[in-house]
C-alpha positions as CSV (number, residue, x, y, z in Angstrom):
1,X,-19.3,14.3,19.1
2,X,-20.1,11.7,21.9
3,X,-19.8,12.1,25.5
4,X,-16.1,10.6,25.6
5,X,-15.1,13.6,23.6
6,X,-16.9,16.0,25.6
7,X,-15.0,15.3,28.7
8,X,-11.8,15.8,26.5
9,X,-11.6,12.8,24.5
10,X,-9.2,9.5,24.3
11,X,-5.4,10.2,25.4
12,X,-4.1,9.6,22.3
13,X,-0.9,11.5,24.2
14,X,0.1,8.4,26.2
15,X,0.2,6.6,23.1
16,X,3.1,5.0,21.0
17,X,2.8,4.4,17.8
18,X,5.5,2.2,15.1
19,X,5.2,3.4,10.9
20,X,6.8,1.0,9.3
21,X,7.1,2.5,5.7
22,X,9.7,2.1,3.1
23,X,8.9,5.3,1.2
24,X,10.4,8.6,3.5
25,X,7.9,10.6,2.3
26,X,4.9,8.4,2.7
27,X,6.0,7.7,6.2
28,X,6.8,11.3,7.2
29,X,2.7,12.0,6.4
30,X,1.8,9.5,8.4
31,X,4.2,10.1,11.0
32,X,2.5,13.9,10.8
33,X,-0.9,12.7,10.3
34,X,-0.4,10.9,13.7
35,X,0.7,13.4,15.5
36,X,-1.9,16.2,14.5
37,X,-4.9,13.4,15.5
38,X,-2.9,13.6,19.2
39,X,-0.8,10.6,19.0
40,X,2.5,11.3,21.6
41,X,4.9,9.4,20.5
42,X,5.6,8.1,16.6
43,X,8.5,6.0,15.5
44,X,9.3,5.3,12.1
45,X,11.6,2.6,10.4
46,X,11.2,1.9,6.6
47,X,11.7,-2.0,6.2
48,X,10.3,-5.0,8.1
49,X,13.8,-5.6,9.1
50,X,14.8,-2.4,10.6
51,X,11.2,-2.8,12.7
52,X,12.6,-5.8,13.9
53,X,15.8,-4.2,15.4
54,X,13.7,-1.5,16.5
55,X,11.7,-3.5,18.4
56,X,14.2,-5.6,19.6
57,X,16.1,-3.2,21.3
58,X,13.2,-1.4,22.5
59,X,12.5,-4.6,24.3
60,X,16.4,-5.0,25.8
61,X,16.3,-1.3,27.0
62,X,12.9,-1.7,28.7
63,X,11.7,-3.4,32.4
64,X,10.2,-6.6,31.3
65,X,7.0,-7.3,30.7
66,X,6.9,-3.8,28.8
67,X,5.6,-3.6,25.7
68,X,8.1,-1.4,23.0
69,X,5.3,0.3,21.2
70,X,1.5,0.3,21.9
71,X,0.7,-0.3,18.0
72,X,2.1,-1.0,14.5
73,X,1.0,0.8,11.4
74,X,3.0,-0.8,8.4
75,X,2.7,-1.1,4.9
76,X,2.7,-4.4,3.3
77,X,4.7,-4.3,0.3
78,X,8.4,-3.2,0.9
79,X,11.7,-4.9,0.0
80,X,13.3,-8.4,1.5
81,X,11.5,-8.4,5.0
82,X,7.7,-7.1,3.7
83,X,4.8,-6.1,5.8
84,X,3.4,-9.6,6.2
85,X,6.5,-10.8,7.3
86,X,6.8,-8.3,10.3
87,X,3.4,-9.6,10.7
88,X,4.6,-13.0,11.2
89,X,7.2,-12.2,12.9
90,X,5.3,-10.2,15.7
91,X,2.6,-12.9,15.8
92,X,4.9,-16.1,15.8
93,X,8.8,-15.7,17.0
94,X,9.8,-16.2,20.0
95,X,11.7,-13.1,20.5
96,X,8.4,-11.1,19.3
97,X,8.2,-8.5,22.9
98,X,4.5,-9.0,22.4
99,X,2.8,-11.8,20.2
100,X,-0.9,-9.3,20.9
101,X,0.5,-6.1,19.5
102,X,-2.2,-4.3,17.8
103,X,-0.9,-4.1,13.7
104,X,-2.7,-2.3,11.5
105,X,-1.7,-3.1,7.5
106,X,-1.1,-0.3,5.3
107,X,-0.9,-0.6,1.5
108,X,-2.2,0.3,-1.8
109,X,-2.4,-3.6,-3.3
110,X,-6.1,-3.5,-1.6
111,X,-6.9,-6.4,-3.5
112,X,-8.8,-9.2,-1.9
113,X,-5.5,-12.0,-2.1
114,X,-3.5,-9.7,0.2
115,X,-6.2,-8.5,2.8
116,X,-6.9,-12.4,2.7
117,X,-2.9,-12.9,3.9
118,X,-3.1,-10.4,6.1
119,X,-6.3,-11.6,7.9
120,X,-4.8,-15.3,8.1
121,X,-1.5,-14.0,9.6
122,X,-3.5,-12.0,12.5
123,X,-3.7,-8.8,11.2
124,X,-6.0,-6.9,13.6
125,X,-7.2,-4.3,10.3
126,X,-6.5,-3.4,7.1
127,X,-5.9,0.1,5.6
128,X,-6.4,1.0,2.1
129,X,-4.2,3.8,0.2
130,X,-5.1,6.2,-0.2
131,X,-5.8,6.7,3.0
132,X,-7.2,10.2,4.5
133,X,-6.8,11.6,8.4
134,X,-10.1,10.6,9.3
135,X,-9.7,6.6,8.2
136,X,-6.7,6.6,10.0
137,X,-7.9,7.4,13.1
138,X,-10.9,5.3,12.7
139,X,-8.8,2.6,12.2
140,X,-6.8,3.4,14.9
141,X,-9.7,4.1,17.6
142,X,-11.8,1.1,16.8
143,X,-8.3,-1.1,17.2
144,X,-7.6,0.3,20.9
145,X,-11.8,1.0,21.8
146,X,-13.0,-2.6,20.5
147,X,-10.2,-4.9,20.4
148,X,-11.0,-8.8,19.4
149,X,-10.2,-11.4,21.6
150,X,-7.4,-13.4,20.1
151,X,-7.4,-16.8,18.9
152,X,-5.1,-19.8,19.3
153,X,-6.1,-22.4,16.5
154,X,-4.1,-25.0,14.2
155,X,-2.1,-22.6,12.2
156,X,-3.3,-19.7,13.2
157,X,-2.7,-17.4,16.0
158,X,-4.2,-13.9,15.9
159,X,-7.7,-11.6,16.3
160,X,-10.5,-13.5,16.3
161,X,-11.5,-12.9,12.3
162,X,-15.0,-13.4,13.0
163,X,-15.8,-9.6,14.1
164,X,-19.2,-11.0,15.7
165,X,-20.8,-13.8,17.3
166,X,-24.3,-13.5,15.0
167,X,-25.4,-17.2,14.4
168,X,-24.3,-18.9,11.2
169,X,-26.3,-22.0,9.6
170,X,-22.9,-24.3,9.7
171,X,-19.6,-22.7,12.0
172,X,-17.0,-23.7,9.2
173,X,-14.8,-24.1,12.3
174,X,-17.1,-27.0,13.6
175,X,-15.6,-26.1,17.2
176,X,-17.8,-27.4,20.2
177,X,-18.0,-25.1,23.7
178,X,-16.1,-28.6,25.1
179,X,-13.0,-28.0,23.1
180,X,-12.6,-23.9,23.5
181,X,-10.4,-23.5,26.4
182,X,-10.7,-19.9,27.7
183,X,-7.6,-17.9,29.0
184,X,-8.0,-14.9,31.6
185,X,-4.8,-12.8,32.3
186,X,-4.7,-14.8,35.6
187,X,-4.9,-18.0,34.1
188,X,-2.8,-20.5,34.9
189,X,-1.4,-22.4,31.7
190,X,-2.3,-25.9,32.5
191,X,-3.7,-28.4,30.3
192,X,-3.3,-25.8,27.2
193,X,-2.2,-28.8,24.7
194,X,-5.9,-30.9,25.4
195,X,-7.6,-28.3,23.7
196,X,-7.9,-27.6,19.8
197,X,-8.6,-24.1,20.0
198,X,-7.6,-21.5,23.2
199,X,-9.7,-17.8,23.2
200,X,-7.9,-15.3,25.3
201,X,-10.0,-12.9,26.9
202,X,-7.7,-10.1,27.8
203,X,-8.1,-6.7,29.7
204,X,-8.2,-4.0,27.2
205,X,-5.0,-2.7,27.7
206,X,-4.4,0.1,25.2
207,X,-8.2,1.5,26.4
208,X,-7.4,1.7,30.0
209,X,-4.1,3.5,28.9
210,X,-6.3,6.1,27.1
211,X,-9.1,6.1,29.6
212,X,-11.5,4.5,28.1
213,X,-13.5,2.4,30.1
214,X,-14.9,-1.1,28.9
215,X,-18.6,-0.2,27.8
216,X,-17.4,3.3,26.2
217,X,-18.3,4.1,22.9
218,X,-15.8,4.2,19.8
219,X,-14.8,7.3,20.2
220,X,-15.1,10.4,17.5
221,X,-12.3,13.2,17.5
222,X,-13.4,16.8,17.0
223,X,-13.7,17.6,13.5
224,X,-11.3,20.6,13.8
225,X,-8.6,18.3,15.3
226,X,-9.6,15.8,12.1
227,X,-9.9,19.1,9.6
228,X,-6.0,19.9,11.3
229,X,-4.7,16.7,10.1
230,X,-6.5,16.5,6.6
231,X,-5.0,19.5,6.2
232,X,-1.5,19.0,7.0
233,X,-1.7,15.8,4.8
234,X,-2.8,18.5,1.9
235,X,-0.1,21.1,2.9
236,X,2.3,18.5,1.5
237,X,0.7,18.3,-2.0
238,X,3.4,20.3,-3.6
239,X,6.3,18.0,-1.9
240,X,4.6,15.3,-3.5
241,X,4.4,17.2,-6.9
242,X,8.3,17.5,-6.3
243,X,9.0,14.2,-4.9
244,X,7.1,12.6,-7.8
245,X,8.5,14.4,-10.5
246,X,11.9,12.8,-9.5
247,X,10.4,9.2,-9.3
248,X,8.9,9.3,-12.9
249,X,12.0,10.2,-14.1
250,X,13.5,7.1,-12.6
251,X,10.7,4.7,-13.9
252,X,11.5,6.4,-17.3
253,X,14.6,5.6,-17.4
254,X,14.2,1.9,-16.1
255,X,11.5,1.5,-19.4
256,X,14.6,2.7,-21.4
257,X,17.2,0.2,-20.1
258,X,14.7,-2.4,-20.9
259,X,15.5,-2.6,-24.5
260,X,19.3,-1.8,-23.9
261,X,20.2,-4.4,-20.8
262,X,18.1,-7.8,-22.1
263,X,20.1,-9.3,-18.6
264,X,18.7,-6.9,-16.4
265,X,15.0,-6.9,-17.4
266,X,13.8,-9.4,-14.4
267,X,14.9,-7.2,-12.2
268,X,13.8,-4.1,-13.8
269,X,10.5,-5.0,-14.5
270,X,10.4,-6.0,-10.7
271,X,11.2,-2.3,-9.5
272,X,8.7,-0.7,-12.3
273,X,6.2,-2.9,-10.7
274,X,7.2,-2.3,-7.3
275,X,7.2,1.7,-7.9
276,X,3.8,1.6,-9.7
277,X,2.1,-0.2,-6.8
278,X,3.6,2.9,-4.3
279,X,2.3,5.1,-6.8
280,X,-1.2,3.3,-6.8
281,X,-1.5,4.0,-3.3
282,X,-0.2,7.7,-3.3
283,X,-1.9,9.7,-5.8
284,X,-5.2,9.9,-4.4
285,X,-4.0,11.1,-0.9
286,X,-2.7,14.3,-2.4
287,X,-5.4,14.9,-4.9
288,X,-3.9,12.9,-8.1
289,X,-7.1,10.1,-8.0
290,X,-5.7,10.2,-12.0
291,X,-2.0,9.2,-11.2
292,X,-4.0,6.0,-8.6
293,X,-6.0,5.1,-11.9
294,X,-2.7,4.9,-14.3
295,X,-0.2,3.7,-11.8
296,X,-2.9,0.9,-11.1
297,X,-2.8,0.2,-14.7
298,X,0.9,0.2,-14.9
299,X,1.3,-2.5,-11.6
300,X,-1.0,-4.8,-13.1
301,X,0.7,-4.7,-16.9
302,X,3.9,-5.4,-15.0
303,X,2.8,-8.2,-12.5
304,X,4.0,-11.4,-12.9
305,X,7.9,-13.0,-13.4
306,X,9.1,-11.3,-16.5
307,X,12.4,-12.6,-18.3
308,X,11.9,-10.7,-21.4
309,X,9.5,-7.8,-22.5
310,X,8.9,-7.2,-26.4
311,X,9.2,-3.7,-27.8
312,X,4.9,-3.4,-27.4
313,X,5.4,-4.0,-23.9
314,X,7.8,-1.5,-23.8
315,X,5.7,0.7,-25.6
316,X,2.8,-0.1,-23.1
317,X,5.2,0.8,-20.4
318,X,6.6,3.9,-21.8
319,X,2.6,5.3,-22.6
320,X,1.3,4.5,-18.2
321,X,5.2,6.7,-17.8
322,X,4.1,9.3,-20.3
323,X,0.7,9.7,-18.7
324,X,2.1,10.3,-15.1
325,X,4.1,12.7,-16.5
326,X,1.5,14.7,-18.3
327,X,-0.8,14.6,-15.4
328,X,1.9,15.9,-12.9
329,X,3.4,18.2,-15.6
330,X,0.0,19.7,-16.0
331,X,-0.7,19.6,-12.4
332,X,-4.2,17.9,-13.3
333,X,-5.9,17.2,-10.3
334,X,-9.3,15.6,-8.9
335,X,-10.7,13.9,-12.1
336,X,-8.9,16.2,-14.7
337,X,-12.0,17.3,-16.9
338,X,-11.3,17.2,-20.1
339,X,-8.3,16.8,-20.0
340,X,-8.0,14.2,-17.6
341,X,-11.1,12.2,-20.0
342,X,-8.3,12.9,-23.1
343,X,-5.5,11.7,-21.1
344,X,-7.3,8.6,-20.1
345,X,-8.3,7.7,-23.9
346,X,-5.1,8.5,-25.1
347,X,-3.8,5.7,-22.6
348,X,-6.7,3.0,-23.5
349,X,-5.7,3.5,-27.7
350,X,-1.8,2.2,-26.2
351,X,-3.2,-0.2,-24.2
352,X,-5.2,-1.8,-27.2
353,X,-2.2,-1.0,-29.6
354,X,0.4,-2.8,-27.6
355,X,-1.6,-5.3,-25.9
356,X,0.3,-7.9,-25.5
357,X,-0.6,-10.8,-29.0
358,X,-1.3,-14.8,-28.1
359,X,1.7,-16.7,-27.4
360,X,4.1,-13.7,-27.0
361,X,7.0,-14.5,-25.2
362,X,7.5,-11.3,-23.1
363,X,6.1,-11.8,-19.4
364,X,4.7,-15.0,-17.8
């Protein structure tokens, strides 16, 4: 524990705090995980759109020059208006209420294409599901102790994605001192357009708000106030076990109306893809790593633009289904023993069986 949490730690009180998550469950934990590592106010909306009317009318009801929220946590993959285009959004309109808002990305696709998006749109971090209490608030600390400076480039605007200053044999960038045009908060914008590339060195804001002061460490909660949010992430196992149950019954029945409703498979395929990458990113969190490992398997069978699916793809479909369900069913948790070894191999003979042949016409 350092010296900032001796004296009683960051005021994670004063703090407001958007959860932009499509799932209702998903966001309720984190809305509850928040609030157990001291965070005062939470407000969750589940689709980048809904954010944006949030924050839009935060902004109208406010005295200007008031920011609506302090921070953003949203996940990245949701329906019609997604996570990175919130991003964009808050980063490039003009009716963003504040084009520095702190956003923290939030998804189980960790793969290195999306944190690469995220990154170039000015994401200021990147959280992997699943997540735990303590990541979270790492995340979160470091984002309002150690915030970058941001960066006005040719398409880009954002945190400086270079998270330090060590020398390099070539700077990619090939920027000279000359054409970096540094901005205080009392600047005065003049002669902005001569320079290719404008750094913004800002107060820390959200730190001062907290009362941290400029040269304070990162700071470090308790570990009983971390312990008290692990745990009320784990006291919702068994509503996952419940909520979960009722989701594999509806990717079960999608697999079926694959072969009956030939017009309808595009779409299909594109929710059993959608729920296994939710699923991906859930297991683990509540002590499923197994369902992570098979839901994983599942999203990437079922990525890509499908018009049809043959009956082994089906098959291949129906066999990631039937080993969620056995592994909820059973309640197998941690690595399953085994049973979860047995489950596993059962799932690798269908995924040789019905791998998809040379030239077969099912998904693109």
């Amino acid at each position: 524990m350092n010296d900032l949490v001796g004296r009683g730690g960051p005021k994670l009180d004063l703090l407001s705090v958007l959860v932009v998550e499509d799932s209702a469950f998903i966001r309720n934990v984190l809305t509850a995980t928040l609030r157990a590592i001291g965070v005062g106010t939470v407000h969750g909306e589940p689709s980048g759109a809904d954010a944006i009317r949030f924050l839009e009318e935060r902004r109208a009801a406010l005295p200007p020059g008031t920011a609506p929220v302090d921070l953003i946590i949203s996940d990245l993959v949701m329906p019609e208006v997604d996570g990175l285009m919130l991003l964009r959004w808050v980063r490039c309109s003009p009716r963003s209420p504040d084009r520095f808002l702190p956003m923290l990305m939030l998804s189980g696709a960790a793969d290195r294409h999306y944190v690469e998006q995220a990154r170039d749109l000015g994401a200021t971090d990147f959280i992997a599901k699943p997540f735990s209490a303590g990541t979270i608030a790492s995340r979160l600390l470091t984002a309002i102790a150690r915030p970058r400076r941001f960066v006005l480039a040719k398409g880009y605007f954002g945190p400086d994605r270079r998270r330090s200053q060590r020398p390099v044999a070539m700077d990619c960038r090939m920027t000279h001192g000359s054409e970096i045009l540094v901005v205080h908060s009392t600047s005065r914008a003049v002669g902005i357009d001569r320079y290719p590339v404008i750094h913004f060195e800002l107060p820390n804001r959200l730190g001062a708000k907290v009362g941290l002061a400029p040269k304070d460490p990162v700071p470090v909660l308790p570990a009983e106030v971390l312990a008290a949010a692990e745990a009320e992430i784990q006291n919702r196992a068994g509503d996952y076990a419940t909520w979960i149950a009722g989701e594999v019954e509806e990717l079960a029945r999608r697999v079926e109306r694959l072969r009956a409703e030939p017009a309808a498979v595009p779409g299909l395929v594109a929710q059993i893809n959608r729920s296994a990458h939710e699923m991906r990113g859930q297991g683990g969190i509540f002590g499923y790593p197994l369902i992570t490992h098979i839901a994983k398997s599942l999203y990437e069978a079922t990525h890509g633009s499908f018009t049809a699916v043959t009956d082994n793809e089906r098959l291949l479909f129906k066999a990631h289904v039937d080993a969620i369900k056995a592994v909820m069913n059973a309640r197998v948790s941690g690595d399953g023993g085994a049973t979860g070894k047995q489950l596993l191999a059962t799932l690798d003979v269908a995924k040789k069986k019905y791998a998809k042949a040379e030239g077969d016409p099912g998904g693109a």
